[in-house]
C-alpha positions as CSV (number, residue, x, y, z in Angstrom):
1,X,13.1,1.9,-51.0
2,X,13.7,0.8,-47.3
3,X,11.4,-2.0,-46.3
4,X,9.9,-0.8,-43.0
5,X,7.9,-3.8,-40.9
6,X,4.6,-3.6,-40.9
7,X,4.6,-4.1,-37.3
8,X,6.0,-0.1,-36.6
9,X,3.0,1.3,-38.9
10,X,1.7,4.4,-37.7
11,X,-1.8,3.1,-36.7
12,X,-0.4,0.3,-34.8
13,X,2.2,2.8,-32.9
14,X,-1.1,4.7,-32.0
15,X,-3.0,1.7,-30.8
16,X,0.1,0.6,-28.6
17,X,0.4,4.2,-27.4
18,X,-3.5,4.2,-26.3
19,X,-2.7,1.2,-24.4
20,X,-0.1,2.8,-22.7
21,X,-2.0,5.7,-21.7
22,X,-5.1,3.6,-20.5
23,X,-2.9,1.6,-18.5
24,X,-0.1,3.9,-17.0
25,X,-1.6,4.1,-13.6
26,X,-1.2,0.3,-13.4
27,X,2.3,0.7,-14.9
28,X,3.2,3.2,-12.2
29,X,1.9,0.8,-9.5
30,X,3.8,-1.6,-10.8
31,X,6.7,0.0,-10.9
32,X,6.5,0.9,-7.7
33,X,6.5,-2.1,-6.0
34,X,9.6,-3.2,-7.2
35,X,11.3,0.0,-6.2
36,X,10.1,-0.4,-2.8
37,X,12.1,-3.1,-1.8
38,X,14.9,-1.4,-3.2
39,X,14.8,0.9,-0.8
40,X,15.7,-1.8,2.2
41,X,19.5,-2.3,0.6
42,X,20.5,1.1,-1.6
43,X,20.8,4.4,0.6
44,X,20.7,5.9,-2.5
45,X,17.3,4.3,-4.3
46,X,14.2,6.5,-4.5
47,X,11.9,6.6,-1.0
48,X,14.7,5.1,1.2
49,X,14.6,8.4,3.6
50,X,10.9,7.7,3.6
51,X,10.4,4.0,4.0
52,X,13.8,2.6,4.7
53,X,12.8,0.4,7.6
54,X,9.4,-0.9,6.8
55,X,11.2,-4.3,5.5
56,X,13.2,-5.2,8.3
57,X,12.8,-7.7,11.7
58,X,9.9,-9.6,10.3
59,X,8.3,-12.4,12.3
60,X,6.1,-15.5,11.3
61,X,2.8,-13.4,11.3
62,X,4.3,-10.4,9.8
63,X,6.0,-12.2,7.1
64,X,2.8,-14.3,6.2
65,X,0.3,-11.0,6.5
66,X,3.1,-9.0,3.8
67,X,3.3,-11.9,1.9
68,X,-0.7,-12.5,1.6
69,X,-1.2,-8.9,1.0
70,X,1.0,-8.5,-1.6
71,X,-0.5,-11.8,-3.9
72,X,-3.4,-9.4,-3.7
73,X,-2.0,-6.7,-4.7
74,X,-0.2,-7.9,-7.6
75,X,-3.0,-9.9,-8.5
76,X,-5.9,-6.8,-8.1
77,X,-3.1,-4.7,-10.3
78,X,-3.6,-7.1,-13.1
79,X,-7.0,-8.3,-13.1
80,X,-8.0,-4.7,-12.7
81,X,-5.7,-3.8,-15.8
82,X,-7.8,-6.4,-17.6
83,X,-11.2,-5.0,-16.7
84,X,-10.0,-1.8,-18.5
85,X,-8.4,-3.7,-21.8
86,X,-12.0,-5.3,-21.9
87,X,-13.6,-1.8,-21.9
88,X,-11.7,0.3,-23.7
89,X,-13.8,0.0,-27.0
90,X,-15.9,2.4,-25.8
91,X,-13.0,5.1,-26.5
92,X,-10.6,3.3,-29.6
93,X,-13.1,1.1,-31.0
94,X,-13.5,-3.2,-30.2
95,X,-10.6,-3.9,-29.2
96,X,-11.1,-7.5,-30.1
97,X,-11.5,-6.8,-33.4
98,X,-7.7,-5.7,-33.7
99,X,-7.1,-9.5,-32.8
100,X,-9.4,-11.3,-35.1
101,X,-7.8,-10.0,-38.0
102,X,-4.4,-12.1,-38.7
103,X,-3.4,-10.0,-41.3
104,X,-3.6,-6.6,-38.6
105,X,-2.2,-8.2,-36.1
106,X,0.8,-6.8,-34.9
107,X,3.1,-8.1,-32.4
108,X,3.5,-6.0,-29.1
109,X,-0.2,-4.9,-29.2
110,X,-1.0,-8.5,-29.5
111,X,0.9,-9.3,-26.7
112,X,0.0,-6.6,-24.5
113,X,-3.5,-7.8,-25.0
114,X,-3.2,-11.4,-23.9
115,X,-0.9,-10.3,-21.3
116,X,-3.5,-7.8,-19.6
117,X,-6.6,-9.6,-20.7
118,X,-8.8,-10.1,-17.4
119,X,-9.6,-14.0,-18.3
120,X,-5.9,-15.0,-18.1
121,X,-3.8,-18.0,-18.9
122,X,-1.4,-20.1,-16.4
123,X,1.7,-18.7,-18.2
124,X,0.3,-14.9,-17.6
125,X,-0.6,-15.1,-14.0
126,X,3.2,-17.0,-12.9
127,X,4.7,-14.0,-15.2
128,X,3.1,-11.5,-13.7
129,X,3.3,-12.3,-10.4
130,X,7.5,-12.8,-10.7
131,X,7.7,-9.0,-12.1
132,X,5.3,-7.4,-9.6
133,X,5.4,-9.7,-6.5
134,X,8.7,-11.5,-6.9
135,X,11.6,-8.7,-5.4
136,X,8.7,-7.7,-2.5
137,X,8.4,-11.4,-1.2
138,X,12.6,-12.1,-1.7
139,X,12.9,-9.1,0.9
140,X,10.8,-9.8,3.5
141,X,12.2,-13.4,3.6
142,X,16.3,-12.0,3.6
143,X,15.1,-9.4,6.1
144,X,13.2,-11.2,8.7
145,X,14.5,-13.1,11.9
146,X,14.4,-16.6,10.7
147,X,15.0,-17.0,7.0
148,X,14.1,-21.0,6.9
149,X,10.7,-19.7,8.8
150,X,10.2,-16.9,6.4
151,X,9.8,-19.3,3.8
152,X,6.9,-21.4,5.5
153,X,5.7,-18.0,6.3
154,X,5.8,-17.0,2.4
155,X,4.5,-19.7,0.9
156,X,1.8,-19.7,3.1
157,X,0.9,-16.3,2.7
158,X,1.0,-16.4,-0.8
159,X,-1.3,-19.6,-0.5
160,X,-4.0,-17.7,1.7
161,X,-3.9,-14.8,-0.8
162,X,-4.5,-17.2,-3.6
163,X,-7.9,-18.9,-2.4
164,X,-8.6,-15.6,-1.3
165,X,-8.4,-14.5,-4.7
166,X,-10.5,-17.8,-6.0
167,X,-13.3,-16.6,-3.6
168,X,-13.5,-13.2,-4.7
169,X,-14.0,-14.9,-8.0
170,X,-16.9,-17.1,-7.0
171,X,-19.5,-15.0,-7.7
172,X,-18.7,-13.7,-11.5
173,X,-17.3,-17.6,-11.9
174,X,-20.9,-18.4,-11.1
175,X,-23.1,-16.2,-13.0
176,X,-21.1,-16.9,-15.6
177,X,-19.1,-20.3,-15.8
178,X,-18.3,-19.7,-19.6
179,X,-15.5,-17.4,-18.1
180,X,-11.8,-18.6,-17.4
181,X,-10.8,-16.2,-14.4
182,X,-8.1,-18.9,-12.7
183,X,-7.0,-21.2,-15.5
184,X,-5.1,-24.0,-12.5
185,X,-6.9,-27.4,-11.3
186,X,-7.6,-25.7,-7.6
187,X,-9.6,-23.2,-8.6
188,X,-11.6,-25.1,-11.3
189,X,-12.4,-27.5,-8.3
190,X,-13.3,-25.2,-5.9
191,X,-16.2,-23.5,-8.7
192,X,-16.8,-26.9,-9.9
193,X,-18.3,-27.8,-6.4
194,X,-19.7,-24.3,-5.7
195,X,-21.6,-24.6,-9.1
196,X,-22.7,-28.2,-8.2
197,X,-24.1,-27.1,-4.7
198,X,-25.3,-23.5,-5.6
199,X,-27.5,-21.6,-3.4
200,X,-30.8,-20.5,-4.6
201,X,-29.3,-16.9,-3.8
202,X,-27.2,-17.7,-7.1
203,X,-29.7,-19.0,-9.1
204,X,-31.6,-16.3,-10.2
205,X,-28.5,-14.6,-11.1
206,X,-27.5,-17.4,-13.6
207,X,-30.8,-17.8,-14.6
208,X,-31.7,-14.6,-15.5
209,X,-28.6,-12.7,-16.8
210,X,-29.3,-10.8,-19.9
211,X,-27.8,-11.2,-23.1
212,X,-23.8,-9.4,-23.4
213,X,-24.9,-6.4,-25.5
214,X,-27.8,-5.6,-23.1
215,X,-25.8,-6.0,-19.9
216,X,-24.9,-2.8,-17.6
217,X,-22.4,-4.7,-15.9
218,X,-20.3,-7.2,-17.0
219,X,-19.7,-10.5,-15.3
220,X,-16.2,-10.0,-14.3
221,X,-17.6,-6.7,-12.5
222,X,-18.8,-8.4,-9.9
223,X,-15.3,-9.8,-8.4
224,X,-14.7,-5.8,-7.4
225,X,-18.0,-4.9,-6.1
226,X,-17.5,-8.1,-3.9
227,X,-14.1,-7.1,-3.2
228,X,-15.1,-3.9,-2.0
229,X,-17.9,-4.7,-0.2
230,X,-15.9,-6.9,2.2
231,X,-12.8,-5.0,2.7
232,X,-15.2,-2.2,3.6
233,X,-16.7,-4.5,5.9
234,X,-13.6,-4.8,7.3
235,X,-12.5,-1.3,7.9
236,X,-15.6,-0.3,9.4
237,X,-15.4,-3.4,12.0
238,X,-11.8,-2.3,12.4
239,X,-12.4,1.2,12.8
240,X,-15.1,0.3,15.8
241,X,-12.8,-1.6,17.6
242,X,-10.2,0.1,17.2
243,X,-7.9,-2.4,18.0
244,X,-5.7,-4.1,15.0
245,X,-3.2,-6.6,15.8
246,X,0.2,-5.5,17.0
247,X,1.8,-8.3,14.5
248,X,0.6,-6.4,11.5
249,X,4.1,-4.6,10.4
250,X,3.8,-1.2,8.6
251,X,4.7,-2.7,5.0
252,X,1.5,-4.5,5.2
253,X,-0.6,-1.1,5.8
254,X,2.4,0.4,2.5
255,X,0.6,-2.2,0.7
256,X,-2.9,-1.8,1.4
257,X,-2.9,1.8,0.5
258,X,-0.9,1.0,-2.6
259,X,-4.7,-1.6,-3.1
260,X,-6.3,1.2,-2.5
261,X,-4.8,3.3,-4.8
262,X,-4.9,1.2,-7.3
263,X,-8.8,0.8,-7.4
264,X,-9.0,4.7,-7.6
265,X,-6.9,5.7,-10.2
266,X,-8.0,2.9,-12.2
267,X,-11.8,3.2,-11.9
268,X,-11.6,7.3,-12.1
269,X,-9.5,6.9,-15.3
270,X,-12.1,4.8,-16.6
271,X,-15.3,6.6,-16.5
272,X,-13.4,9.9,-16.8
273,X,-11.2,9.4,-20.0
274,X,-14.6,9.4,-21.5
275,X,-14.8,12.8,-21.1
276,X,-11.3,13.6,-21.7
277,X,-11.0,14.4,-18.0
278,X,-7.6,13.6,-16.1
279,X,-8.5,11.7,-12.8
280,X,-4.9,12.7,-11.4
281,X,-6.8,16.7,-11.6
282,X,-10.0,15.7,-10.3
283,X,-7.9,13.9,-7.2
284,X,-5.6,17.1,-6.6
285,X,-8.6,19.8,-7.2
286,X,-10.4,16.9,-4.7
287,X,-8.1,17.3,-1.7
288,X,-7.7,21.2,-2.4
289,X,-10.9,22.1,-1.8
290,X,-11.3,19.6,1.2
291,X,-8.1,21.1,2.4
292,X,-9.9,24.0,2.6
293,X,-13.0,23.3,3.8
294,X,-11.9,22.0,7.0
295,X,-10.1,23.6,10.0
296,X,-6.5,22.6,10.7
297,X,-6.9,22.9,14.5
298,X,-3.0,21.0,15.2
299,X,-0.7,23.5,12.8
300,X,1.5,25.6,14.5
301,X,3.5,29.0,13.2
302,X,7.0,28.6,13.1
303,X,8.7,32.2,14.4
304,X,12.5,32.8,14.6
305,X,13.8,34.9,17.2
306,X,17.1,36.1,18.4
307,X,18.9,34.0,20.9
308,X,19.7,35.0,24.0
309,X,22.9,33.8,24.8
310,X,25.1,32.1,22.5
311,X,25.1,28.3,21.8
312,X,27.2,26.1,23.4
313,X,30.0,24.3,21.2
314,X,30.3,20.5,22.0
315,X,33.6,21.2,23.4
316,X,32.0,23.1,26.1
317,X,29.2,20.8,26.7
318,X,31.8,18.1,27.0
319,X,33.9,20.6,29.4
320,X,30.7,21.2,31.5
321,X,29.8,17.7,32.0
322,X,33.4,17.2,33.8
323,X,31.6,18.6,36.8
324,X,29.1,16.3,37.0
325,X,29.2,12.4,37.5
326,X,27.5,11.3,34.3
327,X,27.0,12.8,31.0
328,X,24.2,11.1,29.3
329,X,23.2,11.3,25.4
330,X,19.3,10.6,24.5
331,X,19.0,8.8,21.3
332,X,15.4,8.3,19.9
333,X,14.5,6.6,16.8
334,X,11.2,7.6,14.8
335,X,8.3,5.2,14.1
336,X,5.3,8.0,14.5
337,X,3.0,8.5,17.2
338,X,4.0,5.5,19.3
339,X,7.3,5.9,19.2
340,X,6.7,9.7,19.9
341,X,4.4,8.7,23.4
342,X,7.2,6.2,24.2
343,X,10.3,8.8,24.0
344,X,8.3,11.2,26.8
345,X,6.8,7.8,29.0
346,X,10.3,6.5,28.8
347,X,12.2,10.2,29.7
348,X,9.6,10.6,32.1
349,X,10.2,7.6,34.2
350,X,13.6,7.3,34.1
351,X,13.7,11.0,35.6
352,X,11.3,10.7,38.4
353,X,12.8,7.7,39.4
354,X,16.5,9.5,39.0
355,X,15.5,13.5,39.5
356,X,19.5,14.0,38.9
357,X,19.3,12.4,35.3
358,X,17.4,15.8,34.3
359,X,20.6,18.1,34.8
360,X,23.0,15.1,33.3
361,X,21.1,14.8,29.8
362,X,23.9,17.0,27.8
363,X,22.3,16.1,24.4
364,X,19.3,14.8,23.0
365,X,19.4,13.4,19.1
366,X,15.9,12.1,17.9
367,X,14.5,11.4,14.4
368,X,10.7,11.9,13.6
369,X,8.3,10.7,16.4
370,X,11.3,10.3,18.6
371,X,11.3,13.9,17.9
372,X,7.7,14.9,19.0
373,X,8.2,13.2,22.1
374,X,11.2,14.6,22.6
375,X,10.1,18.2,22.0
376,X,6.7,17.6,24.5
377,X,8.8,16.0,27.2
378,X,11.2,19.4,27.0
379,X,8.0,21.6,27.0
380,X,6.5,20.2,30.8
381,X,10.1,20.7,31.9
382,X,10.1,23.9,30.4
383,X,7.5,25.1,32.1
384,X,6.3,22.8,35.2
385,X,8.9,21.1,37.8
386,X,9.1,17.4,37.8
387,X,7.7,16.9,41.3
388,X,5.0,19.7,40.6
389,X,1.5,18.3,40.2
390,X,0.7,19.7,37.1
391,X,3.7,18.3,36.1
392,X,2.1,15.5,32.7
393,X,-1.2,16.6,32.3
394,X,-1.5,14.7,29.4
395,X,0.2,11.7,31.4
396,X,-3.6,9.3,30.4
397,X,-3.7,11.0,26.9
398,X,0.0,9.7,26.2
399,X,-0.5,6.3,27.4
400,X,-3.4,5.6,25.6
401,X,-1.2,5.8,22.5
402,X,0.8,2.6,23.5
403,X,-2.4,0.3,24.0
């Protein structure tokens, strides 16, 4: 008779395989951000033609911001991970019950708990942090101007993002101080003095906190309704002002989103599993129907008609430019809607101060928002001349898109 650990039983398979499918949004994510900075060095790595050049020409600020961001991302992947480990008894029975048993204890569950478990150790939060956070921060530092800088820049970043993190945990920290939710000496500090000085807006929360099996929210809870609450906060001020800092580089909005995500898949997989409901089908039924409800007022049909005269061969470009003094070549990299408004300011300019330049543009190669404003320059020539007055209607619309 083969011996067979006890470890590879069928039940304990099952369990791990729950775990799996509880958590494989957070696997995903994490995932994720360790392909993205792949995508800086290998042409061939998945989302390079999408995000190839988010990661490169980073400054102080911009390094710092991406490096801040990203300690909260890596750390809201994992404490959020942790909520759902601490909750999942409500679909495969108390989960702490499979690890008060020594003689059902089996390895990689047991390991997958501790690892995931929202009231981490020391050893957990450093190890999690190098698989998730590590290759992201490595990259901005070998991509930016100043690599000695990038390192102040990192290590600061990462420090901000930290004591972030320790203030977000304040408030479940003080209604309950049983809880471990930063295991290192700063943190413990930092709530040791909050709890010594507490406000009376704390104290009735401590004070009056029901028992754990009569609680509708636990503790730990609290860190993402606070977390929300201010980043909302946030975007609102943001959106009214409509002004965000030039320094913040697009990797920085890459991660926010990938935040973002990450509370969304996680908390819709939550409350839905219950029901046996996919959150990824509610999401994609979600924008369907939105999708429909609104009016795309900026699509356009595509039609192919028959050209008029055949094409001219580069040859004869070339050939044709002989009678001319210059032959100039428009290149036009993408970076959306800016860089689209700053192909057609920069076109325009250059031909009302040089009227001749219009006639000695032979070719014109652009690559996403280059394109756009490429295409809208070519439509006022099209169909206004350049000293006409109706010549860049749009001329205030366009420039508002640079400020």
């Amino acid at each position: 008779m083969k011996f067979v650990p006890k470890t590879f039983t069928v039940a304990n398979v099952r369990k791990v395989m729950n775990l799996v499918d509880i958590l494989k949004y957070g696997i995903f994510f994490m995932i994720l951000l360790n392909l993205l900075p792949l995508s800086a060095f290998f042409v061939g790595s998945p989302l390079h033609n999408i995000i190839g050049g988010i990661y490169s020409d980073f400054g102080f600020a911009g390094v710092l911001t991406a490096s801040m961001v990203l300690t909260l991302t890596a750390w809201s992947l994992l404490y959020t991970q942790g909520l759902i480990i601490d909750g999942i008894e409500s679909r495969y029975g108390d989960t702490r019950k499979w690890t008060s048993d020594e003689n059902n204890i089996h390895a990689v569950h047991l390991c997958m708990f501790k690892f995931f478990n929202a009231q981490a150790a020391w050893q957990q939060l450093v190890i999690y942090f190098l698989l998730v956070a590590l290759s992201g921060i490595l990259v901005v530092i070998y991509e930016s101007e100043l690599w000695y800088w990038s390192i102040v820049a990192a290590l600061l970043g990462m420090g901000i993002g930290y004591f972030i993190v320790i203030l977000f945990c304040l408030l479940a920290q003080l209604t309950e101080p049983t809880l471990t939710l930063l295991p290192d000496p700063v943190a413990r500090w930092i709530w040791a003095k909050a709890e010594a000085l507490r406000c009376r807006l704390f104290e009735p929360v401590g004070r009056k906190e029901q028992p754990p099996h009569k609680r509708r929210i636990e503790p730990t809870h609290y860190v993402a309704v606070v977390v929300v609450l201010i980043l909302i906060s946030v975007g609102i001020v943001a959106w009214i002002f409509q002004s965000p800092p030039q320094f913040i580089p697009a990797l920085v909005y890459a991660y926010t989103l990938i935040l973002f995500l990450i509370w969304t898949f996680s908390a819709l997989d939550f409350h839905l599993a219950r029901f046996n409901i996919n959150s990824l089908a509610v999401l994609i039924v979600f924008v369907f129907v939105s999708y429909l409800a609104t009016d795309m007022d900026h699509s356009f049909e595509i039609s192919v008609t028959d050209t008029v005269a055949q094409a001219l061969t580069p040859v004869e470009v070339a050939k044709g430019s002989r009678q001319k003094d210059n032959l100039v070549v428009v290149v036009s990299s993408g970076g959306g809607i800016k860089a689209a408004a700053w192909t057609t300011l920069a076109l325009r300019d250059l031909i009302m101060t040089r009227p001749e330049l219009a006639d000695e543009i032979r070719l014109i190669s652009t690559v996403s928002g280059g394109t756009v404003g490429a295409a809208y320059y070519l439509n006022e020539l099209c169909h206004s001349p350049i000293d006409s007055p109706h010549f860049w209607n749009d001329k205030d619309e366009i420039e508002k898109m640079l400020n």
